[in-house]
TORPA-4810 file (N, C-alpha, C, O; in nm, 3 decimals):
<nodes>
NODE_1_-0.002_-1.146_-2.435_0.003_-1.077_-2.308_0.135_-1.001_-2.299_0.243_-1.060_-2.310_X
NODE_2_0.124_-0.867_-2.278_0.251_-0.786_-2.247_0.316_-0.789_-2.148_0.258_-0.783_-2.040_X
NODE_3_0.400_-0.795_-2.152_0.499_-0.742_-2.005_0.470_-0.667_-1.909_0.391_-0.576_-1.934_X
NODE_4_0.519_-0.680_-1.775_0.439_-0.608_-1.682_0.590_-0.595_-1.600_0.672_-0.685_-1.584_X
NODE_5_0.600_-0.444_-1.551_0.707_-0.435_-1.447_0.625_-0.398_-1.319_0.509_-0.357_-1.308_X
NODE_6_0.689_-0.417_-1.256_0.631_-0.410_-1.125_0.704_-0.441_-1.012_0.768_-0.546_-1.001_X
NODE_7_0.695_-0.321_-0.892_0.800_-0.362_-0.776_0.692_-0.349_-0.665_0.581_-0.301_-0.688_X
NODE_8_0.730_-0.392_-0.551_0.643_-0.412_-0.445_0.756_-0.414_-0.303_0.834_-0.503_-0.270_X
NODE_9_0.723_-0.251_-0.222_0.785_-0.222_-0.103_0.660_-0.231_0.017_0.537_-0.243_0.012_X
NODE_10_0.746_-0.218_0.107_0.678_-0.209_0.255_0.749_-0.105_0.352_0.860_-0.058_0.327_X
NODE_11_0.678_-0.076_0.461_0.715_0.016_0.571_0.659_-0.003_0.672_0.543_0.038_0.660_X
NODE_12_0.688_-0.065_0.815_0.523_-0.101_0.938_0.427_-0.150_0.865_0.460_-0.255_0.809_X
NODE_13_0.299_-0.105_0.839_0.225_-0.219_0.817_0.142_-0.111_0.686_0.020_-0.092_0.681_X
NODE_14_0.218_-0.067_0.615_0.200_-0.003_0.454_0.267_-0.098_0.315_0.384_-0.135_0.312_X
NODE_15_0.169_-0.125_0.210_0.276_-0.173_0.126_0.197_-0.093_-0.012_0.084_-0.063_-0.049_X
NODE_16_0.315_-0.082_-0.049_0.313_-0.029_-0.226_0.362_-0.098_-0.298_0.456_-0.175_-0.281_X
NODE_17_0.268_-0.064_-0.435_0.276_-0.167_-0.556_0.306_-0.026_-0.652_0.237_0.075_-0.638_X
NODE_18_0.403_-0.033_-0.737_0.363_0.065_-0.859_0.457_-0.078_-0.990_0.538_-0.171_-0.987_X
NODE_19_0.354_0.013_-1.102_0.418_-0.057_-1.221_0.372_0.005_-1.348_0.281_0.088_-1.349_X
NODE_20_0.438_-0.034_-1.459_0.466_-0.008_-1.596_0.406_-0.099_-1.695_0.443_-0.217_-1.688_X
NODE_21_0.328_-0.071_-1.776_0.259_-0.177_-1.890_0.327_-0.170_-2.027_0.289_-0.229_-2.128_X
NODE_22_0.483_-0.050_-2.011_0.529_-0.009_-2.096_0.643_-0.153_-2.116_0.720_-0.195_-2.029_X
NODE_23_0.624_-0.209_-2.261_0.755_-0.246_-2.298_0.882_-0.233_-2.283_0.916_-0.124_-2.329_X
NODE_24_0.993_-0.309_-2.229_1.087_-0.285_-2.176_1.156_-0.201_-2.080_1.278_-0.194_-2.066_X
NODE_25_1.020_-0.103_-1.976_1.031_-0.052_-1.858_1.104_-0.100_-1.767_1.131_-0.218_-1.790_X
NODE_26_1.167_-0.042_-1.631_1.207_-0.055_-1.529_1.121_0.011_-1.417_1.055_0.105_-1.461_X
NODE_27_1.102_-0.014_-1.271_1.030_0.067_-1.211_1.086_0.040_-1.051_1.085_-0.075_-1.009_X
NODE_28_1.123_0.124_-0.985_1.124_0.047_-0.866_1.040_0.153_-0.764_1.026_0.271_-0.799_X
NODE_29_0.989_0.106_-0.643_0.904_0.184_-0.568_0.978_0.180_-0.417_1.032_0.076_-0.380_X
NODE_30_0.977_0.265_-0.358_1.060_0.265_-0.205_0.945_0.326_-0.109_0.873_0.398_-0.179_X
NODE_31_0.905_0.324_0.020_0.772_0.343_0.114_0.837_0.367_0.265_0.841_0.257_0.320_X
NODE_32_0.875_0.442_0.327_0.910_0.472_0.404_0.816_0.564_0.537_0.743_0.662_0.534_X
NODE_33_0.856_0.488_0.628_0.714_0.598_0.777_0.804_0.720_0.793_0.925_0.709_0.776_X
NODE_34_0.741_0.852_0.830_0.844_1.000_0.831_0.890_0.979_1.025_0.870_1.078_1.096_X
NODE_35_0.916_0.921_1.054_0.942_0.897_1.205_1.079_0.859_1.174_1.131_0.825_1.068_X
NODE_36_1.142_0.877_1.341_1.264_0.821_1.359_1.268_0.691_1.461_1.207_0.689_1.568_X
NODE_37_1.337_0.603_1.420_1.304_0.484_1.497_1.286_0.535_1.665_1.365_0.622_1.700_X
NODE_38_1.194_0.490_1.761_1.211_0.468_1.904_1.338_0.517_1.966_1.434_0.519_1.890_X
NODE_39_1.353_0.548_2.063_1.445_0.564_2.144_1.581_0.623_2.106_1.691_0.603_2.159_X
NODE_40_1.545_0.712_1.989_1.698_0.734_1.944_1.674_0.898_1.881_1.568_0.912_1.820_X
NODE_41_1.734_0.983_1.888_1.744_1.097_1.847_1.788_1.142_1.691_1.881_1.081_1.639_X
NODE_42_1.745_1.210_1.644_1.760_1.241_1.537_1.877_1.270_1.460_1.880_1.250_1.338_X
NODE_43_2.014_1.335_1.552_2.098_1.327_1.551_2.191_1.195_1.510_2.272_1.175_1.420_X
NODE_44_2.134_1.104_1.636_2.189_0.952_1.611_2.112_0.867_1.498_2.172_0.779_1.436_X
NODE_45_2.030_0.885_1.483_1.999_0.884_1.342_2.040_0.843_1.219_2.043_0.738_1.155_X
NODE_46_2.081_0.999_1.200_2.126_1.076_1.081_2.324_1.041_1.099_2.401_1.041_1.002_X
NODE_47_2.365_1.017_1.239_2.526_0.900_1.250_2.521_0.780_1.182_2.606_0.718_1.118_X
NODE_48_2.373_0.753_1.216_2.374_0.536_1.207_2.405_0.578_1.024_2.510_0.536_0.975_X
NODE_49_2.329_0.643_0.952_2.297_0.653_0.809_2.423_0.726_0.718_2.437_0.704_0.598_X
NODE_50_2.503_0.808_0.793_2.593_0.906_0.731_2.681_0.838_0.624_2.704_0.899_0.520_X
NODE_51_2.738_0.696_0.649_2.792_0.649_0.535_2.684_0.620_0.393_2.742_0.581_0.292_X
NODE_52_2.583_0.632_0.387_2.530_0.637_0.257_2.473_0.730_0.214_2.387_0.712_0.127_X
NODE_53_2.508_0.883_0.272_2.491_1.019_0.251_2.607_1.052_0.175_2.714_0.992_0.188_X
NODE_54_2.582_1.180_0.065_2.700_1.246_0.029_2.677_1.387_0.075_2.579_1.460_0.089_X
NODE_55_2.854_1.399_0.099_2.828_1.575_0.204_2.765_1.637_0.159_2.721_1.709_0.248_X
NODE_56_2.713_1.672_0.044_2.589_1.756_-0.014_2.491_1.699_0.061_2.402_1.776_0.096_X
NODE_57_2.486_1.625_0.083_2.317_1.571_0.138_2.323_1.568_0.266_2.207_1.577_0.306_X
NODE_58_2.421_1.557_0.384_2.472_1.579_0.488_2.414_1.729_0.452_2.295_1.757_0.437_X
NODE_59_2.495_1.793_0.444_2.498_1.969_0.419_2.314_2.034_0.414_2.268_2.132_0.472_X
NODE_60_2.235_1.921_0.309_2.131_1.973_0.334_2.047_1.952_0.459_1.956_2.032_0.480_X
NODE_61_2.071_1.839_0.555_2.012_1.847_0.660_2.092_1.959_0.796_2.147_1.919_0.899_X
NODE_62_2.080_2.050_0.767_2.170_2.141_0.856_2.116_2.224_0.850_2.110_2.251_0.730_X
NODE_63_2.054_2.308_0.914_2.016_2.409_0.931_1.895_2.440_0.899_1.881_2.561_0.880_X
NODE_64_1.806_2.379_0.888_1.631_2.331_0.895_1.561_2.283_1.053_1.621_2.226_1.144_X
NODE_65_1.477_2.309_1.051_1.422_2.215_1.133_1.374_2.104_1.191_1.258_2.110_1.149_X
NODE_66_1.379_2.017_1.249_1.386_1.856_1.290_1.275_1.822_1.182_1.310_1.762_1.081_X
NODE_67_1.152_1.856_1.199_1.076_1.822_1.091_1.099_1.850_0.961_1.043_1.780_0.877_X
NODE_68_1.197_1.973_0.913_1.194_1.989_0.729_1.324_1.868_0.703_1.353_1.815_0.596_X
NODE_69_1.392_1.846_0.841_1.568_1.747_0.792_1.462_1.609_0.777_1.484_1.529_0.686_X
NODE_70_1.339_1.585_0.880_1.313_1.468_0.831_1.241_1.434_0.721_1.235_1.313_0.698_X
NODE_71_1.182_1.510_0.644_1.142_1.505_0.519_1.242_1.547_0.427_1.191_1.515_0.319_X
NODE_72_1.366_1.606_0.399_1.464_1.565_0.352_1.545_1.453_0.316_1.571_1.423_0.199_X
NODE_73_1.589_1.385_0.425_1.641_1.277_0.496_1.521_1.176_0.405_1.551_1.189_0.287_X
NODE_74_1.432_1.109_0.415_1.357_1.063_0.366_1.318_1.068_0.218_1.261_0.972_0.168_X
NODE_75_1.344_1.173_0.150_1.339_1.194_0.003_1.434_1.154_-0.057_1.441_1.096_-0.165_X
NODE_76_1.548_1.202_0.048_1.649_1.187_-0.001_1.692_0.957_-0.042_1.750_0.900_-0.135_X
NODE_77_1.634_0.916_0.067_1.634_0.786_0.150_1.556_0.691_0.036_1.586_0.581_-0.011_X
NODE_78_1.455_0.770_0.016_1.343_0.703_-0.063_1.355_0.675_-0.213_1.317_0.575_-0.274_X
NODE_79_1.417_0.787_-0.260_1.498_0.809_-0.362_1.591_0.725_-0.392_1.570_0.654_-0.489_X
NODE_80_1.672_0.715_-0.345_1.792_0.605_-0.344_1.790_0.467_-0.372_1.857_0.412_-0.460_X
NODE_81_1.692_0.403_-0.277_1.630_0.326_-0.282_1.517_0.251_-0.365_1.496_0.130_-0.370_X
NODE_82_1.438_0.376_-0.442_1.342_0.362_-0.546_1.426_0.315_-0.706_1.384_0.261_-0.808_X
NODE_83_1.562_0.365_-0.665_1.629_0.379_-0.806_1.691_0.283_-0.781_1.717_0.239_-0.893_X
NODE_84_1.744_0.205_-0.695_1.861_0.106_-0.682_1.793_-0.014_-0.682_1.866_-0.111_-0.696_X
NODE_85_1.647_-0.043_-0.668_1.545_-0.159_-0.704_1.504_-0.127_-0.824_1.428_-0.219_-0.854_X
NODE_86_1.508_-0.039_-0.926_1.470_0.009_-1.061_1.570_-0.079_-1.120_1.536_-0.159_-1.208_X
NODE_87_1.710_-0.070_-1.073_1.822_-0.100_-1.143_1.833_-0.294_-1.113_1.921_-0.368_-1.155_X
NODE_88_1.740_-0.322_-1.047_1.773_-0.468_-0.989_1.879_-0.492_-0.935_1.954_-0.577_-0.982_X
NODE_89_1.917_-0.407_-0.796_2.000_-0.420_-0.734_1.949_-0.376_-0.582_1.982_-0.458_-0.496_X
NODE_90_1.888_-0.282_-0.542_1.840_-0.249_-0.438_1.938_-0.216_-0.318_2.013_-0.118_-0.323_X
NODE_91_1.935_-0.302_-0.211_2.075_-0.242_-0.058_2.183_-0.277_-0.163_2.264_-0.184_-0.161_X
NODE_92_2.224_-0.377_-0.259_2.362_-0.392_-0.283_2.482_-0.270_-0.353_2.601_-0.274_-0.384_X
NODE_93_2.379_-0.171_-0.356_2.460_-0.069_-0.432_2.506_0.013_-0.339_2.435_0.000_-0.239_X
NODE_94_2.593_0.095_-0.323_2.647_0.170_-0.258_2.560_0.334_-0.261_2.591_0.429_-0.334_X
NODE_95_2.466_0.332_-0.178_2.406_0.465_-0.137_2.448_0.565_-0.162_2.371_0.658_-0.184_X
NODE_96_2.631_0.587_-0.170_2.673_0.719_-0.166_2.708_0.757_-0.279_2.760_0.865_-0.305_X
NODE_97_2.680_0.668_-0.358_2.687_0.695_-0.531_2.609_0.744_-0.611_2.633_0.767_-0.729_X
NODE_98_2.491_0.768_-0.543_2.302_0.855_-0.584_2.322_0.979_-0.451_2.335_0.959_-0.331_X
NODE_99_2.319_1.117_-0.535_2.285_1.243_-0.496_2.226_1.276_-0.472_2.300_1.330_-0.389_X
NODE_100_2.113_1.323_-0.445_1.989_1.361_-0.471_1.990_1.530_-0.398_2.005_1.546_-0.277_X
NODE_101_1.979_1.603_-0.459_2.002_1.759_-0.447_1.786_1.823_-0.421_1.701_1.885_-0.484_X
NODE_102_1.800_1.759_-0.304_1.644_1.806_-0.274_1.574_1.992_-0.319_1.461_2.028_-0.351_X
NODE_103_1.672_2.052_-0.304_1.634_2.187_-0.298_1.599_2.199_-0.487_1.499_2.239_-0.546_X
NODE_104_1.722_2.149_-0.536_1.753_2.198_-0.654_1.680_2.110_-0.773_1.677_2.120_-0.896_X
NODE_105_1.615_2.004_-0.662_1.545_1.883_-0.773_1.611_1.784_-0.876_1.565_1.722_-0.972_X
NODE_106_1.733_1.793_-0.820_1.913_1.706_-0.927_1.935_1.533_-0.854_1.930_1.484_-0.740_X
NODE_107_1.955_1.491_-0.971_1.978_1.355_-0.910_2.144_1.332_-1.006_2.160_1.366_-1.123_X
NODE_108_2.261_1.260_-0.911_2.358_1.254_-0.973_2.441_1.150_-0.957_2.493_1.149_-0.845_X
NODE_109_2.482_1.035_-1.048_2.503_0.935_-0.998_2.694_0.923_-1.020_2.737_0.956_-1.130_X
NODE_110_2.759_0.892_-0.949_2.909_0.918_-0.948_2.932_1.017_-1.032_2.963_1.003_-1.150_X
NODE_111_2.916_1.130_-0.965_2.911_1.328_-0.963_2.841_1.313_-1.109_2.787_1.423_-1.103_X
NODE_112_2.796_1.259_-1.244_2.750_1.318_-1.297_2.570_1.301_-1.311_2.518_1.197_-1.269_X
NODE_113_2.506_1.385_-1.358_2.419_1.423_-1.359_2.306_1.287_-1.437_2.334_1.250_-1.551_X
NODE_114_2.218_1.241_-1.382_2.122_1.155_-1.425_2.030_1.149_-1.525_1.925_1.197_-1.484_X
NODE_115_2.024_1.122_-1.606_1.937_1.079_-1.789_1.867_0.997_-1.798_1.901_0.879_-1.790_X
NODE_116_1.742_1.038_-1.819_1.669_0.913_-1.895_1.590_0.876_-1.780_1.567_0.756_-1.790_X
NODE_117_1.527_0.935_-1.650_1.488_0.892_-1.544_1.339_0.976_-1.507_1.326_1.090_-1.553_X
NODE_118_1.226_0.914_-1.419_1.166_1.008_-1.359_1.147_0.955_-1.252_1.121_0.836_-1.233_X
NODE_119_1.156_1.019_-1.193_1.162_0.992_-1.003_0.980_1.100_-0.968_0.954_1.218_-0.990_X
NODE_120_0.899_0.994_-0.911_0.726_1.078_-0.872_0.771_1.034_-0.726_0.826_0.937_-0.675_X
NODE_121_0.737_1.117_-0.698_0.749_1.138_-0.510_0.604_1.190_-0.433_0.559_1.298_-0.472_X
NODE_122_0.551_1.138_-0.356_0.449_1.201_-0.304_0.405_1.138_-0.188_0.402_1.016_-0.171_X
NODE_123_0.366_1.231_-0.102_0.319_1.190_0.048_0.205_1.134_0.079_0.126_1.217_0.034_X
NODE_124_0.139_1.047_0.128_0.071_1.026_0.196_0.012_0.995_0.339_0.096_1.030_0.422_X
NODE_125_-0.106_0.940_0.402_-0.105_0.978_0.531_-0.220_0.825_0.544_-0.321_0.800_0.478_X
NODE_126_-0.144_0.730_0.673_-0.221_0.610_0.615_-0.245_0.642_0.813_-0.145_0.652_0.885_X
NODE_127_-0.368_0.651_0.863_-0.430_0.603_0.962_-0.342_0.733_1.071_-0.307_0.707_1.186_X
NODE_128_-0.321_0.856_1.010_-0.253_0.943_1.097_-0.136_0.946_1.107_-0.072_1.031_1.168_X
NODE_129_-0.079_0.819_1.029_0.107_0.816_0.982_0.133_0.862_0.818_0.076_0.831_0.713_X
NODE_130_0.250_0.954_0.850_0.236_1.019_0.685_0.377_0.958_0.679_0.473_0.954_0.757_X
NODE_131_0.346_0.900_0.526_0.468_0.806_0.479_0.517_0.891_0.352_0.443_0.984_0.318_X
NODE_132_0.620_0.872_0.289_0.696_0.901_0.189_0.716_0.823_0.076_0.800_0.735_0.095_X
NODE_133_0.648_0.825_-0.080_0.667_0.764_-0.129_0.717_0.845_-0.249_0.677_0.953_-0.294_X
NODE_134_0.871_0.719_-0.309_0.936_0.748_-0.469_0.913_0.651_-0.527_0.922_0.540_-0.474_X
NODE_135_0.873_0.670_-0.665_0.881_0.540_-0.776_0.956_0.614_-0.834_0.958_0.737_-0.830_X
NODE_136_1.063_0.500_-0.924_1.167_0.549_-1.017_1.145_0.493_-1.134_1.135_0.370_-1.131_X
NODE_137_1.131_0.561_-1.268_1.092_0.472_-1.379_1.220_0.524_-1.483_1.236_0.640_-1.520_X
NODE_138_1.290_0.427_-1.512_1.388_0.436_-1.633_1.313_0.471_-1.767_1.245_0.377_-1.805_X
NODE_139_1.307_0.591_-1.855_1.301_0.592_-2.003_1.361_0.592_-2.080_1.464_0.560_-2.019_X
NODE_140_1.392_0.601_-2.180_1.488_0.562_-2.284_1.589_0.706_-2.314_1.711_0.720_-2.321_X
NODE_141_1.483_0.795_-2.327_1.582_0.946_-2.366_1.505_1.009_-2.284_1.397_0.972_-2.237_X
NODE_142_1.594_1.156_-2.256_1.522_1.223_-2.226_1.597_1.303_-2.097_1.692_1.243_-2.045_X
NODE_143_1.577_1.376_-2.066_1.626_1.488_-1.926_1.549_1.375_-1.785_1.456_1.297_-1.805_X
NODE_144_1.606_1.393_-1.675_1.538_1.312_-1.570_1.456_1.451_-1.523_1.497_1.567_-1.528_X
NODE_145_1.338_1.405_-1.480_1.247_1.494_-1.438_1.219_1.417_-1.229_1.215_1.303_-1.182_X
NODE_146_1.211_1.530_-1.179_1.146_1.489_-1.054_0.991_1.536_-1.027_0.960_1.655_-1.019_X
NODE_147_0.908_1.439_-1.016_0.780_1.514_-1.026_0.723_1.498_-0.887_0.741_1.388_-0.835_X
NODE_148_0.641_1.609_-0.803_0.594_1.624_-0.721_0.418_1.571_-0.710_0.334_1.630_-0.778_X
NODE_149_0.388_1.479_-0.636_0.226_1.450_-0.595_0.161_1.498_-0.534_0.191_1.479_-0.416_X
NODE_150_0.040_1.583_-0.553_-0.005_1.587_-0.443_-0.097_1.528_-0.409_-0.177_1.588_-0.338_X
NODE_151_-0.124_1.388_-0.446_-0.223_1.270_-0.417_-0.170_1.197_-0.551_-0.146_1.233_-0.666_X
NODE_152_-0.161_1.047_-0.460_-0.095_0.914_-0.574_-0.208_0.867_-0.672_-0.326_0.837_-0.683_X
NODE_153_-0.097_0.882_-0.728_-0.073_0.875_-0.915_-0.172_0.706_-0.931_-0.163_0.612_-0.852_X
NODE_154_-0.259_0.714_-1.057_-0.395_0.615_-1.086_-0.226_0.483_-1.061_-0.241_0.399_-0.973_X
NODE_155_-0.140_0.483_-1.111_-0.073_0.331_-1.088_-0.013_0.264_-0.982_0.017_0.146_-0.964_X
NODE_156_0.004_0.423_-0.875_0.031_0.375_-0.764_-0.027_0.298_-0.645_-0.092_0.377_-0.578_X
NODE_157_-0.030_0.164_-0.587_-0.147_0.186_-0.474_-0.065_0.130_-0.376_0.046_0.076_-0.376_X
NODE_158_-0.165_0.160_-0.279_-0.114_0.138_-0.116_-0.196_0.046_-0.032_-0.313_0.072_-0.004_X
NODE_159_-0.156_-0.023_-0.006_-0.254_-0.090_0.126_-0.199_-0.117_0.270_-0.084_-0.119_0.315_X
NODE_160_-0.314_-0.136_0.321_-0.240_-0.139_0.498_-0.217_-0.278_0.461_-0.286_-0.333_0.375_X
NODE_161_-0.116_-0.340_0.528_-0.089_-0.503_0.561_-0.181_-0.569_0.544_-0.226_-0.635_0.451_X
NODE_162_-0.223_-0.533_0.703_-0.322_-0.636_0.731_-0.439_-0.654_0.622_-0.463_-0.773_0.602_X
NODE_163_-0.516_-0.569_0.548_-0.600_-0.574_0.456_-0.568_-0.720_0.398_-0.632_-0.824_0.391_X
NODE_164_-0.430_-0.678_0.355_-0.340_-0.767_0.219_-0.397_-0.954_0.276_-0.480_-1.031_0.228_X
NODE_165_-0.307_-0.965_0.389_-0.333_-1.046_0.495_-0.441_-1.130_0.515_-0.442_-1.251_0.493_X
NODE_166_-0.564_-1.039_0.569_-0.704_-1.066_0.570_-0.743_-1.152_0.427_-0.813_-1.254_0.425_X
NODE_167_-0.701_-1.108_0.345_-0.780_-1.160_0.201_-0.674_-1.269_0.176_-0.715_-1.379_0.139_X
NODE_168_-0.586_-1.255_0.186_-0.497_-1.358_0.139_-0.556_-1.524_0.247_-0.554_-1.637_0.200_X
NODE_169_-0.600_-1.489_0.393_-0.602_-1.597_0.484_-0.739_-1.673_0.403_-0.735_-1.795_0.387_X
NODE_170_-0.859_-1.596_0.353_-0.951_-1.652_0.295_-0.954_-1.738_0.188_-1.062_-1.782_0.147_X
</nodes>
């Protein structure tokens, strides 16, 4: 029996599974809702979060619209996160040490430029909530590629909670 990587995130009541059947893979998956918490403005927001932004990434939420900064903000978020559970480390790493250059498609980890990586990103829309999803998969060589979805990838899957829940109580 081979090895199996595999990470498993959540967001409200979404969870994702992605994984690797590849030998000595890494993978991590991050799931995020495109909303801003309740009662708080977008602005305040984007304060609570600013220490694990780098001014490039600050810089790109400026001058867009509330909706293109929050799908920024979120790529950017998801990203970070997808790669810092790849690495088996997840919140303990310092956020402001992963770049992520949304426009330009660059990922850069203490200013230099990222190797050996592919970051799949793609949206989905679970019950009228559209969520944000990155898997990050470490390869051995190679240029890091960012690849765009426009419907998740045969390894990715998603389920609502409760589904999970339901079957598990039986």
């Amino acid at each position: 029996m081979s090895a199996l990587a595999y990470n498993i995130t959540h967001d409200n009541g979404l969870i994702a599974l992605a994984f690797d059947k590849e030998p000595g893979s890494s993978i991590g998956v991050d799931v995020m809702k495109i909303a801003i918490p309740r009662n708080e403005s977008f602005d305040d927001f984007i304060e609570s979060m600013e220490d694990q932004l780098t001014p490039c990434e600050l810089g790109l939420l400026k001058g867009v619209d509330e909706a293109e900064r929050l799908k920024i903000f979120f790529w950017m978020w998801t990203l970070k996160e997808a790669y810092t559970k790849a690495l088996g480390i997840g919140l303990g790493f310092d956020f402001k040490r992963v770049e992520f250059r949304v426009p330009t498609k660059q990922v850069y980890v203490d200013g230099v430029l990222l190797k050996s990586w592919i970051f799949n990103m793609v949206t989905i829309d679970v019950a009228g909530e559209s969520y944000q999803v990155v898997v990050a998969e470490h390869k051995v060589d190679g240029e890091t590629r960012i690849v765009e979805h426009t419907s998740p990838p045969d390894w990715l899957s998603c389920f609502a909670a409760n589904t999970i829940a339901q079957e598990a109580l039986l």
